[in-house]
C-alpha positions, 0 to 999 in steps of 0.5 A: 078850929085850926090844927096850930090853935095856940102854938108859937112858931118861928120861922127863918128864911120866912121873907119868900119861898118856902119859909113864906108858905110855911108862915102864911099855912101856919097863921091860917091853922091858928098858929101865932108866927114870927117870920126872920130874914135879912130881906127885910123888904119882903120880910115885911110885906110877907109878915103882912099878908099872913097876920104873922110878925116880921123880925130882921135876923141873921141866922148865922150871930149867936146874939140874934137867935138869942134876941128872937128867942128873948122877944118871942118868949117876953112877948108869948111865954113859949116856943112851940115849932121852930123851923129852921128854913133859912139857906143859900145855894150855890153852883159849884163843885169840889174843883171852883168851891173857894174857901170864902165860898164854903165858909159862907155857905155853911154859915148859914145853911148848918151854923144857923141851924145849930144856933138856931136848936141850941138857942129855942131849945132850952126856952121850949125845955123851961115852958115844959110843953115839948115842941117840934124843931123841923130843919129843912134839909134837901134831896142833896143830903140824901145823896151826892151832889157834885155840882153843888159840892158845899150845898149837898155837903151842909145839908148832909150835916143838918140830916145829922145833926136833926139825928143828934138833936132828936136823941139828945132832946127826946127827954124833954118830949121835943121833936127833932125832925128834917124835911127834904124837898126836891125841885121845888119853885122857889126864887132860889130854883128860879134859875135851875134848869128843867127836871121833870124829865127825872122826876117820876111824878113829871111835875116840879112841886110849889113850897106850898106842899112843903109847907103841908108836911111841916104843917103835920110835923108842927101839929100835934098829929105827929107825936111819934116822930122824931130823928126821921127825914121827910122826902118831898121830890115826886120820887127823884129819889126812889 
């Protein structure tokens, strides 16, 4: 018996990293997961090797989260866990972030996060089951980020809005939670130079153990909370 038996979830930014180890823990914990992404490619390949459908998607246009939402609920009758995974990342701080650099970042790191709530939120109110909408965040919103000024600045703003929407949504028993990962390997960190030596646990963490803590935030193990931030970083923070 799965810990997801029966639930719908969606996940953006499911083609690789993070988002494909949440789809393919997901499926295997009874789960029924759509995987979205611009990367249809490895969208699809991943969609494959976990059992879980692929849908192309840009989180940052209104009328594709409302087409994802539509397809999901015709074709399952409810959303159960969103988790809103999809970002990009970007070196740069206050002085070089140009206006165009900005505009995109925050387009999809905290507009797509807010499309995404506003748009599954009002299908899991109609199914009347509740449900869990877990935001990915970063140790970046928890504390400044100067040489990724807009990355840091944007996931600030998805631990508030994860704040916002807990309050608001709570009535309708869904969960609103963030997830703040650390170094994690990911093709995003590919390129990010060796940190062990500030991280207390000395090791970097695979997306598989961020996938693990969202597990138990979709599941139904985790009904008493929500408006909380969940840090994965082997205590770079602490």
């Amino acid at each position: 018996m799965g810990r997801l038996d029966g639930k719908v979830a969606i996940i953006t930014g499911g083609a690789r990293g993070m988002g494909a180890a949440e789809g393919r823990l997901f499926a295997r914990e009874g789960a029924t997961v759509y995987l979205t992404d611009v990367l249809v490619e490895d969208g699809q390949l991943t969609a494959k090797e976990a059992g879980a459908t692929f849908i192309e998607h840009d989180v940052t246009q209104p009328d594709q989260w409302q087409a994802v939402v539509d397809r999901v609920v015709n074709e399952q009758g409810r959303v159960d866990v969103l988790i809103n995974n999809a970002g990009i990342f970007q070196w740069a701080d206050v002085l070089t972030t140009t206006l165009e650099d900005w505009n995109r970042i925050v387009a999809v790191n905290q507009t797509g996060v807010f499309l995404g709530m506003k748009s599954v939120a009002p299908a899991m109110i109609d199914a009347g089951n509740g449900g869990s909408i877990i935001n990915i965040s970063s140790i970046g919103g928890m504390r400044g980020a100067g040489t990724c000024f807009t990355y840091g600045a944007t996931k600030w703003a998805v631990r508030g809005m994860t704040k916002g929407a807990a309050t608001a949504l709570a009535p309708h028993r869904i969960r609103v939670n963030s997830i703040h990962p650390g170094w994690i390997e990911t093709p995003m960190t590919a390129d990010f130079p060796d940190l062990s030596a500030s991280i207390p646990l000395g090791r970097s963490a695979g997306p598989d153990e961020v996938a693990l803590q969202a597990l138990w935030l979709a599941s139904d193990e985790s009904p008493y909370s929500t408006g909380a931030e969940f840090v994965i970083d082997g205590g770079m923070t602490a």
